[in-house]
PDB file with SEQRES, HELIX, SHEET and CRYST1 records, atoms N, CA, C and O in Angstrom:
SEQRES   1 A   77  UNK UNK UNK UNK UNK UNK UNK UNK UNK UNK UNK UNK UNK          
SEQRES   2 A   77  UNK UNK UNK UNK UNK UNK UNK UNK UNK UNK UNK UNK UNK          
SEQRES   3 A   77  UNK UNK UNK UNK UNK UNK UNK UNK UNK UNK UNK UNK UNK          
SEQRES   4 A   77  UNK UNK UNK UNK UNK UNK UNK UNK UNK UNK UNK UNK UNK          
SEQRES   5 A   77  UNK UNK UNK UNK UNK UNK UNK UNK UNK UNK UNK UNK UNK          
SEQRES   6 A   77  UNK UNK UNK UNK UNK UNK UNK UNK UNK UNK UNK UNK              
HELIX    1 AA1 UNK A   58  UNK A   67  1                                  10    
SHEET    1 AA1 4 UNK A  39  UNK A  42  0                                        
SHEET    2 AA1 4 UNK A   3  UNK A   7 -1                                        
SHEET    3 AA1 4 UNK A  14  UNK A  19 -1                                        
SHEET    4 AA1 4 UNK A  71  UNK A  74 -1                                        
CRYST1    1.000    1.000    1.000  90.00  90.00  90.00 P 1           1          
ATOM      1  N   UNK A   1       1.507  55.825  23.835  1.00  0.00           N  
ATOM      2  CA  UNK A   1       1.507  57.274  23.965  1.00  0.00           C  
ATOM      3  C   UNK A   1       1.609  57.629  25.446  1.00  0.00           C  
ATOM      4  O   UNK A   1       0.707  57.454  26.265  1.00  0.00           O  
ATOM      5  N   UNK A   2       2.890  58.180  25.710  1.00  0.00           N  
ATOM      6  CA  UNK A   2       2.622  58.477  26.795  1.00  0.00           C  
ATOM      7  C   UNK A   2       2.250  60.148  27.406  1.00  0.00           C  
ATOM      8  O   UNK A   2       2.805  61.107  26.870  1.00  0.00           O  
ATOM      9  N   UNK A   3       1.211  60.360  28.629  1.00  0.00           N  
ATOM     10  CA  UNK A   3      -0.078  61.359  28.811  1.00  0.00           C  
ATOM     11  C   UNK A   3       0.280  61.947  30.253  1.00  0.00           C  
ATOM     12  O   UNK A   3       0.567  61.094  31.092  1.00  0.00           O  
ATOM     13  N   UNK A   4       0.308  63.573  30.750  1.00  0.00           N  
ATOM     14  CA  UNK A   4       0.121  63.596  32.003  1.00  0.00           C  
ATOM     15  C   UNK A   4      -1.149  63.520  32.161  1.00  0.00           C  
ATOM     16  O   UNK A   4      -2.035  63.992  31.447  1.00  0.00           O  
ATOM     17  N   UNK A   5      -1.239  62.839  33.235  1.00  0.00           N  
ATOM     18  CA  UNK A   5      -2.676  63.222  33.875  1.00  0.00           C  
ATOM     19  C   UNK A   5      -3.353  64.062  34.931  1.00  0.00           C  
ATOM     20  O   UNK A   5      -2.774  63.715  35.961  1.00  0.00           O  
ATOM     21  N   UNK A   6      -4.261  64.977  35.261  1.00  0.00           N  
ATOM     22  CA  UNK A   6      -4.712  65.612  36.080  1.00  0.00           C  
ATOM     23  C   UNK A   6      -5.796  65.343  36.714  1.00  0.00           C  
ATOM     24  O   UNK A   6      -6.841  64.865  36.273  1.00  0.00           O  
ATOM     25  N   UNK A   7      -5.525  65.660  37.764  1.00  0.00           N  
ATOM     26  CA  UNK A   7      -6.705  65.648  38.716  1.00  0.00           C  
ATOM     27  C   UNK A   7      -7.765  66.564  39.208  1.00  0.00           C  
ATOM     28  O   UNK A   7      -7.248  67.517  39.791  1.00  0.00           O  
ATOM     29  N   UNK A   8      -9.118  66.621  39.183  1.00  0.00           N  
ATOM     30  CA  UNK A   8      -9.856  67.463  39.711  1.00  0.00           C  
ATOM     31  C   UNK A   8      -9.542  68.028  41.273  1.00  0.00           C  
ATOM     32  O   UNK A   8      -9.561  67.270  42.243  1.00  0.00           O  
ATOM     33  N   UNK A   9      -9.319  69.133  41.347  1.00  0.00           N  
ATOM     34  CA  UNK A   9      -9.419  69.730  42.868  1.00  0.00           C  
ATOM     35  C   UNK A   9     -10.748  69.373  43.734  1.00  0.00           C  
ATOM     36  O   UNK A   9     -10.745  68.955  44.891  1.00  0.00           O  
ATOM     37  N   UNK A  10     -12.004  69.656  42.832  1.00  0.00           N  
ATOM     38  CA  UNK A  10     -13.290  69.925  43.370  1.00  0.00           C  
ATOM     39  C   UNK A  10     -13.894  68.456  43.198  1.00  0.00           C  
ATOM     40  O   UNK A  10     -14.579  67.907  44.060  1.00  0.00           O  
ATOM     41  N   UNK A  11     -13.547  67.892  41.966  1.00  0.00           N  
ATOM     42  CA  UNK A  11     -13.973  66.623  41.909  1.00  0.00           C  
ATOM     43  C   UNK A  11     -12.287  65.800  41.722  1.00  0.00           C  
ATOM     44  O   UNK A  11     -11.381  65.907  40.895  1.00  0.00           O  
ATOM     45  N   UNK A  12     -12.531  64.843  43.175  1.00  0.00           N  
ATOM     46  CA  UNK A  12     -11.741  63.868  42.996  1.00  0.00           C  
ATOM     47  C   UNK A  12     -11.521  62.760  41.891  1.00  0.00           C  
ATOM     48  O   UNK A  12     -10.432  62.453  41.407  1.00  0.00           O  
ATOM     49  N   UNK A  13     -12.764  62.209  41.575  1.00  0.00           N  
ATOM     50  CA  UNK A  13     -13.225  61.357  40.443  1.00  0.00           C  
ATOM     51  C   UNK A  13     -12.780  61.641  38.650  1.00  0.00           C  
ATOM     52  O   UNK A  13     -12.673  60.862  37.702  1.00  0.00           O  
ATOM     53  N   UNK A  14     -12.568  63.445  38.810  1.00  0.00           N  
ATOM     54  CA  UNK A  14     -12.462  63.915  37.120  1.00  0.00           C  
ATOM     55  C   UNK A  14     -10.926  63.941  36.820  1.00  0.00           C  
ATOM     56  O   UNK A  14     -10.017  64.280  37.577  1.00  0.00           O  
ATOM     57  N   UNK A  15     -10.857  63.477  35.463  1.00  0.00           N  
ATOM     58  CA  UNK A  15      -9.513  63.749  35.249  1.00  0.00           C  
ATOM     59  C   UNK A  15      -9.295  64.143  33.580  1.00  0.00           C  
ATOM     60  O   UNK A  15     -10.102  63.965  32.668  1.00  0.00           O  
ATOM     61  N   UNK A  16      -7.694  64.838  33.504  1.00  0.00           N  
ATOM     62  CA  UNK A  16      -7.884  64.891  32.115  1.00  0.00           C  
ATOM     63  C   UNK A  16      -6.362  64.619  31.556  1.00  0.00           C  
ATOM     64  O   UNK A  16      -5.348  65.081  32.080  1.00  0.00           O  
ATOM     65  N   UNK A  17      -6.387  64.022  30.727  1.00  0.00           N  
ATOM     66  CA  UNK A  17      -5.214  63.411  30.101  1.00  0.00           C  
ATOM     67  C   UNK A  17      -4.854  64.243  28.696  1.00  0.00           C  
ATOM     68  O   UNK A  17      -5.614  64.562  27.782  1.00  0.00           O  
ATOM     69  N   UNK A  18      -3.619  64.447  28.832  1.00  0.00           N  
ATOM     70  CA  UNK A  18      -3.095  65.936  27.864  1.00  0.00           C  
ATOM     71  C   UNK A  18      -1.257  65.138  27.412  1.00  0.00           C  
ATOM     72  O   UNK A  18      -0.342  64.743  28.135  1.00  0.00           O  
ATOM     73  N   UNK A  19      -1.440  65.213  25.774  1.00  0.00           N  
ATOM     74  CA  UNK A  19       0.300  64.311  25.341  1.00  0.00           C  
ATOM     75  C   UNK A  19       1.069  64.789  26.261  1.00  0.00           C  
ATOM     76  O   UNK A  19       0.874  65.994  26.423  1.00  0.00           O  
ATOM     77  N   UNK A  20       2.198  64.156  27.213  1.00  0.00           N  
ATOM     78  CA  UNK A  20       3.496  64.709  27.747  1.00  0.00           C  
ATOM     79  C   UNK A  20       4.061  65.890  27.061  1.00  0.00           C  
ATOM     80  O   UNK A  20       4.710  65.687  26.035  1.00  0.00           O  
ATOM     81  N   UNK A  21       3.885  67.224  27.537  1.00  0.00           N  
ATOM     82  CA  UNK A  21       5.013  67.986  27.136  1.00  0.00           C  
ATOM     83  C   UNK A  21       4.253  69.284  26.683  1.00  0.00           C  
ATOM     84  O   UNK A  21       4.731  70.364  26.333  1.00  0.00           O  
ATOM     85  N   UNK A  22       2.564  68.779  26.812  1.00  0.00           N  
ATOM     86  CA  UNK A  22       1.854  69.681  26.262  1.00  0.00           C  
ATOM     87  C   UNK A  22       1.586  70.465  27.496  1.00  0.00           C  
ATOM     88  O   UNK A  22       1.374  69.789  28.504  1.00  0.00           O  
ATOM     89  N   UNK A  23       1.547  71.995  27.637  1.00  0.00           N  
ATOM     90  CA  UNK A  23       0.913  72.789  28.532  1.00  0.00           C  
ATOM     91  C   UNK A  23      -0.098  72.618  28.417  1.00  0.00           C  
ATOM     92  O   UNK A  23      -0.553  72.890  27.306  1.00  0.00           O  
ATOM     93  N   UNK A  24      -1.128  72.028  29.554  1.00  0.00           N  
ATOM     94  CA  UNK A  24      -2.603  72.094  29.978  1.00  0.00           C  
ATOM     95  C   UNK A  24      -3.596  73.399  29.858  1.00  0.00           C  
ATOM     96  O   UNK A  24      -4.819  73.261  29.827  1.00  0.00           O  
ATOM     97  N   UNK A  25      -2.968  74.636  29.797  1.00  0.00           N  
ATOM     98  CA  UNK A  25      -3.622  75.849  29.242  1.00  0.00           C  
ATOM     99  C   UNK A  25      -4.008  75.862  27.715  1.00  0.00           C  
ATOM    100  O   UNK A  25      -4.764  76.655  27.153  1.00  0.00           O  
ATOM    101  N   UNK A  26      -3.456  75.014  27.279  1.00  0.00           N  
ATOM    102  CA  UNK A  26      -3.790  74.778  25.653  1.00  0.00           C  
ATOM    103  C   UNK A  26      -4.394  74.121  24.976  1.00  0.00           C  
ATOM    104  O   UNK A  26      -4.359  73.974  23.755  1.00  0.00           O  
ATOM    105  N   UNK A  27      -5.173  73.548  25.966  1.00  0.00           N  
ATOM    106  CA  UNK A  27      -6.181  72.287  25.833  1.00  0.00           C  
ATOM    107  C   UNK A  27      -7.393  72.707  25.833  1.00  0.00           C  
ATOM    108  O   UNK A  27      -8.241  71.968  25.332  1.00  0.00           O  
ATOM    109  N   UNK A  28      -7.714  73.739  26.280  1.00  0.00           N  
ATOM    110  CA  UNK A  28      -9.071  74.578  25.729  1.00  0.00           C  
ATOM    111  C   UNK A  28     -10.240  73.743  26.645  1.00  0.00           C  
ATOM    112  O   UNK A  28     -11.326  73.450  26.146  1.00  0.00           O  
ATOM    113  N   UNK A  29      -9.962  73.476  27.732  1.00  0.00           N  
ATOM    114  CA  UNK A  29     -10.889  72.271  28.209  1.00  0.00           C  
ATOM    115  C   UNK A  29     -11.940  73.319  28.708  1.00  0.00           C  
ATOM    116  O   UNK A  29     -11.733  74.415  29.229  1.00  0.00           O  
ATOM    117  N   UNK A  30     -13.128  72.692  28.412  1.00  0.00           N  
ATOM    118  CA  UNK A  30     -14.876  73.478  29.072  1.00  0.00           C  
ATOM    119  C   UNK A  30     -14.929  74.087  30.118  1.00  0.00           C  
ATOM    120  O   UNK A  30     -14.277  73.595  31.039  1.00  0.00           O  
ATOM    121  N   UNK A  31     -15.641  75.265  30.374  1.00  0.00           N  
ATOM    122  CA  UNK A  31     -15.328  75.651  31.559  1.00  0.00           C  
ATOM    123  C   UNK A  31     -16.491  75.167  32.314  1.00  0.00           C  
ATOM    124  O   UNK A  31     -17.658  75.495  32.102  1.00  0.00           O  
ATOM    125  N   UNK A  32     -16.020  74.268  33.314  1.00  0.00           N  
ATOM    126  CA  UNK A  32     -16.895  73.363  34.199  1.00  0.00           C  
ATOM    127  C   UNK A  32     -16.569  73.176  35.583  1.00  0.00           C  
ATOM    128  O   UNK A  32     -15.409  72.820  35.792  1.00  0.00           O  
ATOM    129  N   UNK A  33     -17.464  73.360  36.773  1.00  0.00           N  
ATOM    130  CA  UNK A  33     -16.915  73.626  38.272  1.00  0.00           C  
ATOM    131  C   UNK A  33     -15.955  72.036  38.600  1.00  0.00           C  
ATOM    132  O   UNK A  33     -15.308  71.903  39.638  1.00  0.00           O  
ATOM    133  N   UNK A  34     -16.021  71.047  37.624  1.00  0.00           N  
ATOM    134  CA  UNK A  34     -15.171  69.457  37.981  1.00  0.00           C  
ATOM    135  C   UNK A  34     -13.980  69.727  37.506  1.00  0.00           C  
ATOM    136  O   UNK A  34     -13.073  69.004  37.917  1.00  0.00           O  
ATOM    137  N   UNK A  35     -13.671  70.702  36.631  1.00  0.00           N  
ATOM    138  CA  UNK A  35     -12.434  70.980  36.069  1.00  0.00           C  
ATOM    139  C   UNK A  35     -11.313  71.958  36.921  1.00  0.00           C  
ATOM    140  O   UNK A  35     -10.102  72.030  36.717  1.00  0.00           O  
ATOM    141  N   UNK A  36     -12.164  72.718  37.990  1.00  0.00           N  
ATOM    142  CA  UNK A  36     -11.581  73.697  38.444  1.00  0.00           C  
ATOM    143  C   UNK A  36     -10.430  73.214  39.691  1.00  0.00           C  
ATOM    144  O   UNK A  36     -10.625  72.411  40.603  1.00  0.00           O  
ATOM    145  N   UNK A  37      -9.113  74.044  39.360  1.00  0.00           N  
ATOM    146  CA  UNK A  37      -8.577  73.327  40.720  1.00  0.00           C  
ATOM    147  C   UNK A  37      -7.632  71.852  40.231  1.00  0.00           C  
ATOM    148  O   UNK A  37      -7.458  70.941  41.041  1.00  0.00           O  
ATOM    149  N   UNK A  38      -7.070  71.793  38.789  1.00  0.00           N  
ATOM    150  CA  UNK A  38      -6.587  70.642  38.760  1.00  0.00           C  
ATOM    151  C   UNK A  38      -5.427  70.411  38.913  1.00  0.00           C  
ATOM    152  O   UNK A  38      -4.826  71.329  38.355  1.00  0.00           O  
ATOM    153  N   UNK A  39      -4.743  69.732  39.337  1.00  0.00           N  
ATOM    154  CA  UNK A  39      -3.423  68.858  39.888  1.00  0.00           C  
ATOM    155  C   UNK A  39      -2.888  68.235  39.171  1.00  0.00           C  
ATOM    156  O   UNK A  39      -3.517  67.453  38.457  1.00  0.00           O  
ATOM    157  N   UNK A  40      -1.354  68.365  39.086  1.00  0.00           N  
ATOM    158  CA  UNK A  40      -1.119  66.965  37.934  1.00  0.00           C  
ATOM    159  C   UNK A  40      -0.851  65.862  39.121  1.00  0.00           C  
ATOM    160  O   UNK A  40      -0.455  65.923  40.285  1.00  0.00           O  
ATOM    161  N   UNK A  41      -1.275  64.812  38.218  1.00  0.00           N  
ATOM    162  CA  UNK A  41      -1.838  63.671  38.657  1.00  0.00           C  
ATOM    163  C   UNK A  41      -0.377  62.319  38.832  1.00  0.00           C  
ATOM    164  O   UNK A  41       0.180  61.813  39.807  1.00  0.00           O  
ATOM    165  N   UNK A  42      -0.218  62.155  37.238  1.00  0.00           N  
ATOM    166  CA  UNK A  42       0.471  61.396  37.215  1.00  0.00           C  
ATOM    167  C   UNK A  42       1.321  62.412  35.704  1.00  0.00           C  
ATOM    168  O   UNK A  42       0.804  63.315  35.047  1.00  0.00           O  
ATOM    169  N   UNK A  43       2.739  61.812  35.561  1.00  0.00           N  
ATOM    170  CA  UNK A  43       3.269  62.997  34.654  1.00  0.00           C  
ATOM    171  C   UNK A  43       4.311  61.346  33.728  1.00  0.00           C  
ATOM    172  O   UNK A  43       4.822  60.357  34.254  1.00  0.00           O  
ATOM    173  N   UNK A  44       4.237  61.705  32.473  1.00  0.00           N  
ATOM    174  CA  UNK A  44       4.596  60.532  31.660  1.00  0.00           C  
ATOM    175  C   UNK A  44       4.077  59.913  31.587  1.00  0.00           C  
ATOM    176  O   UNK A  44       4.925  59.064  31.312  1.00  0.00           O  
ATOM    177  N   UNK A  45       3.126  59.359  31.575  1.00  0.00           N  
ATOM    178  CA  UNK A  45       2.640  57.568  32.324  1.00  0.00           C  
ATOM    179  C   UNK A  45       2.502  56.948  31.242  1.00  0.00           C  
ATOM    180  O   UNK A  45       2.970  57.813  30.503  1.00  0.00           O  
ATOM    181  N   UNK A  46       2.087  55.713  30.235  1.00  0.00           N  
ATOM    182  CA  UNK A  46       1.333  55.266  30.015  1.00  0.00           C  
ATOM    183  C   UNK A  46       0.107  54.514  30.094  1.00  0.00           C  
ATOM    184  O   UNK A  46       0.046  53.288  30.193  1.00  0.00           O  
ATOM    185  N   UNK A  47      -0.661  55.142  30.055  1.00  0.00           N  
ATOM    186  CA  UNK A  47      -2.082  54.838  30.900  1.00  0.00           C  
ATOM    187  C   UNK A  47      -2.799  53.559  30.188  1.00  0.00           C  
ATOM    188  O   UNK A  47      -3.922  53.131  30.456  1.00  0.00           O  
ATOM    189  N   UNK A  48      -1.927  53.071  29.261  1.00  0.00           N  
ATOM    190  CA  UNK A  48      -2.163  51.439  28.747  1.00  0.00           C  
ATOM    191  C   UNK A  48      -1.726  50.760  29.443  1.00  0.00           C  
ATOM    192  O   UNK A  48      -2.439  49.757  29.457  1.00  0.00           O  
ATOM    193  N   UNK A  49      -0.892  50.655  30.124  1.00  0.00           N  
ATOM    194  CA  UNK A  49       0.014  49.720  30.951  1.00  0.00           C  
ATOM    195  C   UNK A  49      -0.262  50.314  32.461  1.00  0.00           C  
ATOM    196  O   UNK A  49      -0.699  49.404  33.166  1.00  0.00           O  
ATOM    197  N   UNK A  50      -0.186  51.108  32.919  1.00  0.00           N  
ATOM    198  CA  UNK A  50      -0.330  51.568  34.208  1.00  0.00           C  
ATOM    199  C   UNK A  50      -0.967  50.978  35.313  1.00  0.00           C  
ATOM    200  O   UNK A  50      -0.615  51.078  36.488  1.00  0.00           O  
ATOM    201  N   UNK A  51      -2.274  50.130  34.702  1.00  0.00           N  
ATOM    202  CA  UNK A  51      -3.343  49.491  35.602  1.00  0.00           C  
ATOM    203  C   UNK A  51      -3.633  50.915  36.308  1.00  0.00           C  
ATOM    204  O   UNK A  51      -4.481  50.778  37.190  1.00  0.00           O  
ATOM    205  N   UNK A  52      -3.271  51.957  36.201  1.00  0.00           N  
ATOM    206  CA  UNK A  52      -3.752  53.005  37.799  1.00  0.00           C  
ATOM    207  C   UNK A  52      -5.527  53.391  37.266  1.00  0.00           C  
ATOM    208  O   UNK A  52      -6.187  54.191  37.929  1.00  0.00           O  
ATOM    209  N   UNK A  53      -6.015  52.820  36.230  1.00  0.00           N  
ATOM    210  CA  UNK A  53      -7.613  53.351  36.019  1.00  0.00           C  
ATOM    211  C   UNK A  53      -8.367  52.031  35.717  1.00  0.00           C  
ATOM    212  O   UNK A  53      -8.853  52.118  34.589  1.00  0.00           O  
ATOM    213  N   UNK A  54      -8.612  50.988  36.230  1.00  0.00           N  
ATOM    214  CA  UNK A  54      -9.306  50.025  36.163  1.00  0.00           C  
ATOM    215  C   UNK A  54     -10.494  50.797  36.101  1.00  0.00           C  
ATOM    216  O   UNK A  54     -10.811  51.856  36.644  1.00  0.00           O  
ATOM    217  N   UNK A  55     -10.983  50.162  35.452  1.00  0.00           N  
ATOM    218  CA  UNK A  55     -12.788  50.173  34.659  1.00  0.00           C  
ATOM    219  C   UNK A  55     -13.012  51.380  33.911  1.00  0.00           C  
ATOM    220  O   UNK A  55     -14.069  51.990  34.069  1.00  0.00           O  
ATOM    221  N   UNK A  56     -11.968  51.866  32.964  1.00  0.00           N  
ATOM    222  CA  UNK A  56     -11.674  53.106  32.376  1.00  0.00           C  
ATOM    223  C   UNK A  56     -11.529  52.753  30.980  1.00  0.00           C  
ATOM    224  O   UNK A  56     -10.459  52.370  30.506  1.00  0.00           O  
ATOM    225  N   UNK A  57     -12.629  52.883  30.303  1.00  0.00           N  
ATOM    226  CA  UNK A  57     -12.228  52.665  28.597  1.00  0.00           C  
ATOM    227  C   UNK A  57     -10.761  53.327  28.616  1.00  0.00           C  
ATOM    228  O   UNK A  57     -10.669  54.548  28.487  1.00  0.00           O  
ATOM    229  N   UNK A  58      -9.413  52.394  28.805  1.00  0.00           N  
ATOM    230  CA  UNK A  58      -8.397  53.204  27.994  1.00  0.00           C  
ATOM    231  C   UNK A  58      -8.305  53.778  26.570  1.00  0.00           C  
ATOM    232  O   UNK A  58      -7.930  54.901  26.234  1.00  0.00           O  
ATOM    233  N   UNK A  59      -8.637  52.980  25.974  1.00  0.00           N  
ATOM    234  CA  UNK A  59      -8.215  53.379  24.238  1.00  0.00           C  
ATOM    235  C   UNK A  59      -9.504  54.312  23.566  1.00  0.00           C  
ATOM    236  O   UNK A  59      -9.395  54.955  22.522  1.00  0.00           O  
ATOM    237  N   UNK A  60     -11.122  54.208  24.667  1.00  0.00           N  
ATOM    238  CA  UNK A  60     -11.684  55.466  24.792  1.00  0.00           C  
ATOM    239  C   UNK A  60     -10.743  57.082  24.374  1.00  0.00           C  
ATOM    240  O   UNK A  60     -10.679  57.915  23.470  1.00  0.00           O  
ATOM    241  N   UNK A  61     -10.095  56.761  25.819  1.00  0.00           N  
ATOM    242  CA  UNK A  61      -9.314  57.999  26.472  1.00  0.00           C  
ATOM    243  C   UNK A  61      -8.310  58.216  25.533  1.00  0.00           C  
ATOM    244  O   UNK A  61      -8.068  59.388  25.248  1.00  0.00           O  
ATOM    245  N   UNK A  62      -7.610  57.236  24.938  1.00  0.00           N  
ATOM    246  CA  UNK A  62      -6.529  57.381  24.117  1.00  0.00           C  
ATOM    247  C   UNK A  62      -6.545  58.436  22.515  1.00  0.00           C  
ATOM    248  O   UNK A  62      -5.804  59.238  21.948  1.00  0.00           O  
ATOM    249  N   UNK A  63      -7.681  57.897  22.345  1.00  0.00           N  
ATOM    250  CA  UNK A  63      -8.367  57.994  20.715  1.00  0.00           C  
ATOM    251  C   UNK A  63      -8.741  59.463  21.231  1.00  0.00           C  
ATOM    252  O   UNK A  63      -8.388  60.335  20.437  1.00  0.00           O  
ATOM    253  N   UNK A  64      -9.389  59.936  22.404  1.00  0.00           N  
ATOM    254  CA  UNK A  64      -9.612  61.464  22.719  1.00  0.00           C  
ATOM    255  C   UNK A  64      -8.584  62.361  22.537  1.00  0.00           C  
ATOM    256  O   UNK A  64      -8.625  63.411  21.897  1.00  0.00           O  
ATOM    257  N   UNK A  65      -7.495  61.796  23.248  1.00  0.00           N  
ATOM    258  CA  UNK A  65      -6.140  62.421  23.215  1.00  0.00           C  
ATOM    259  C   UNK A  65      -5.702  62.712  22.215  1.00  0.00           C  
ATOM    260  O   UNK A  65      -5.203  63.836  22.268  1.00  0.00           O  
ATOM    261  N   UNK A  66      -5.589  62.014  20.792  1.00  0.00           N  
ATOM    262  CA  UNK A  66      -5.265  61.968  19.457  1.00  0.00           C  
ATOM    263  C   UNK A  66      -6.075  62.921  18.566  1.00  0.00           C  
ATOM    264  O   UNK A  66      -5.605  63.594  17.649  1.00  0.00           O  
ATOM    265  N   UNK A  67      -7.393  62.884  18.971  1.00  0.00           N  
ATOM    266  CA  UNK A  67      -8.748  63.450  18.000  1.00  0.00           C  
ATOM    267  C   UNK A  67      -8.598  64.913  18.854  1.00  0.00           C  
ATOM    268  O   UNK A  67      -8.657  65.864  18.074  1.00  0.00           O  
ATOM    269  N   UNK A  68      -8.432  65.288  20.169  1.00  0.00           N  
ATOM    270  CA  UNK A  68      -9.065  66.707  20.243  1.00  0.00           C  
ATOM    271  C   UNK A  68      -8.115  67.186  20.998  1.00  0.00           C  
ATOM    272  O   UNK A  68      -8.235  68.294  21.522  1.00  0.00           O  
ATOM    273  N   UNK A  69      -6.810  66.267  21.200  1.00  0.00           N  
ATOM    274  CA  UNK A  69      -5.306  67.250  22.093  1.00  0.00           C  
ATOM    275  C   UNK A  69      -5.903  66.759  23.727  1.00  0.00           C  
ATOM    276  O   UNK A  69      -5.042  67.236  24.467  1.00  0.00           O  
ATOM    277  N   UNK A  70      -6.589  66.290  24.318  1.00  0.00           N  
ATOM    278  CA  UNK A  70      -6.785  66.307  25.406  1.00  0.00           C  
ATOM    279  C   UNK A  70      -7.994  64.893  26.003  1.00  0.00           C  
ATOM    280  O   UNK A  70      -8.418  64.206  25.074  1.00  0.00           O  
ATOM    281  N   UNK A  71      -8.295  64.658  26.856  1.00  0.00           N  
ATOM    282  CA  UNK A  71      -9.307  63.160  27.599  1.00  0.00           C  
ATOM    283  C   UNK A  71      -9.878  63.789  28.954  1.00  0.00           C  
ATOM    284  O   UNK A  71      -9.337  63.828  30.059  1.00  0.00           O  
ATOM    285  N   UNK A  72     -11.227  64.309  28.520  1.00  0.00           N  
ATOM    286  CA  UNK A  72     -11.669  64.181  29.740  1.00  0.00           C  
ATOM    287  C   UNK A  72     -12.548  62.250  30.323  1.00  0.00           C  
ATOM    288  O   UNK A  72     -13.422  61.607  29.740  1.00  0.00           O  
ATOM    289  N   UNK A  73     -11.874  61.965  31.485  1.00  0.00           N  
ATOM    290  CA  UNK A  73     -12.719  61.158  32.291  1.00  0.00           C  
ATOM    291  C   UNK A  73     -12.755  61.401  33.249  1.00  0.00           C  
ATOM    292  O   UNK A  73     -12.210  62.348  33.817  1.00  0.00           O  
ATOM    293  N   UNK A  74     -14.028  59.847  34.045  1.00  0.00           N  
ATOM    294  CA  UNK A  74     -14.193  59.573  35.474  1.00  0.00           C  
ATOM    295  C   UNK A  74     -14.017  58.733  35.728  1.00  0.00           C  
ATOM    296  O   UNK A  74     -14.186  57.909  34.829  1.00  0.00           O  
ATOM    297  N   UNK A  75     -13.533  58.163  37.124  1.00  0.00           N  
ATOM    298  CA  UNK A  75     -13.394  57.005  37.579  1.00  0.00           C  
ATOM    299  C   UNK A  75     -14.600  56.807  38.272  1.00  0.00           C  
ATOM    300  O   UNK A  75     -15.475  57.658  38.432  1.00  0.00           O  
ATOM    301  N   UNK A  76     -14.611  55.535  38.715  1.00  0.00           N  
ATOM    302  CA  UNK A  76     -16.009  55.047  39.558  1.00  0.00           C  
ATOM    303  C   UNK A  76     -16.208  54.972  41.267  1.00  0.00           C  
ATOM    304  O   UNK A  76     -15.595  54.101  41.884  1.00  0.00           O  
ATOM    305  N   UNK A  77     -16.808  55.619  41.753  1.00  0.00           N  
ATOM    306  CA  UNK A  77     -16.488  55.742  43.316  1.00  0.00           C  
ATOM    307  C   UNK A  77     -15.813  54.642  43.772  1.00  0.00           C  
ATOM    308  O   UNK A  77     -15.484  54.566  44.955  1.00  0.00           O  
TER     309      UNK A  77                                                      
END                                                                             
């Protein structure tokens, strides 16, 4: 499946992964000060293969994407 990903403005560490193609306004994501300010990150990717999130439950993140349209994570300092 391939996901853009975004980046937190305020928090570097947060990110949220949304299917390719989907507008990020439609993702209904929480309104939370780590969310505010986000960037796309990476755009297509597959974040199974990518290596770009070592120590990141992928298939966590994946199964989110599938179940609720959207993945919030964090990476580790």
């Amino acid at each position: 499946m391939l996901v853009d990903i975004y980046r937190g403005g305020v928090n570097p560490r947060q990110f949220v992964a949304v299917p390719t193609g989907r507008p990020l306004p439609t993702a209904h994501l929480p309104n939370t000060a780590d969310l505010a300010e986000l960037h796309l990150y990476l755009q297509g990717t597959d974040i199974a293969s990518s290596g770009e999130f070592s120590g990141v439950d992928v298939q966590a993140v994946l199964k989110q994407v599938v179940d609720d349209g959207f993945a919030l994570f964090q990476t580790s300092p």
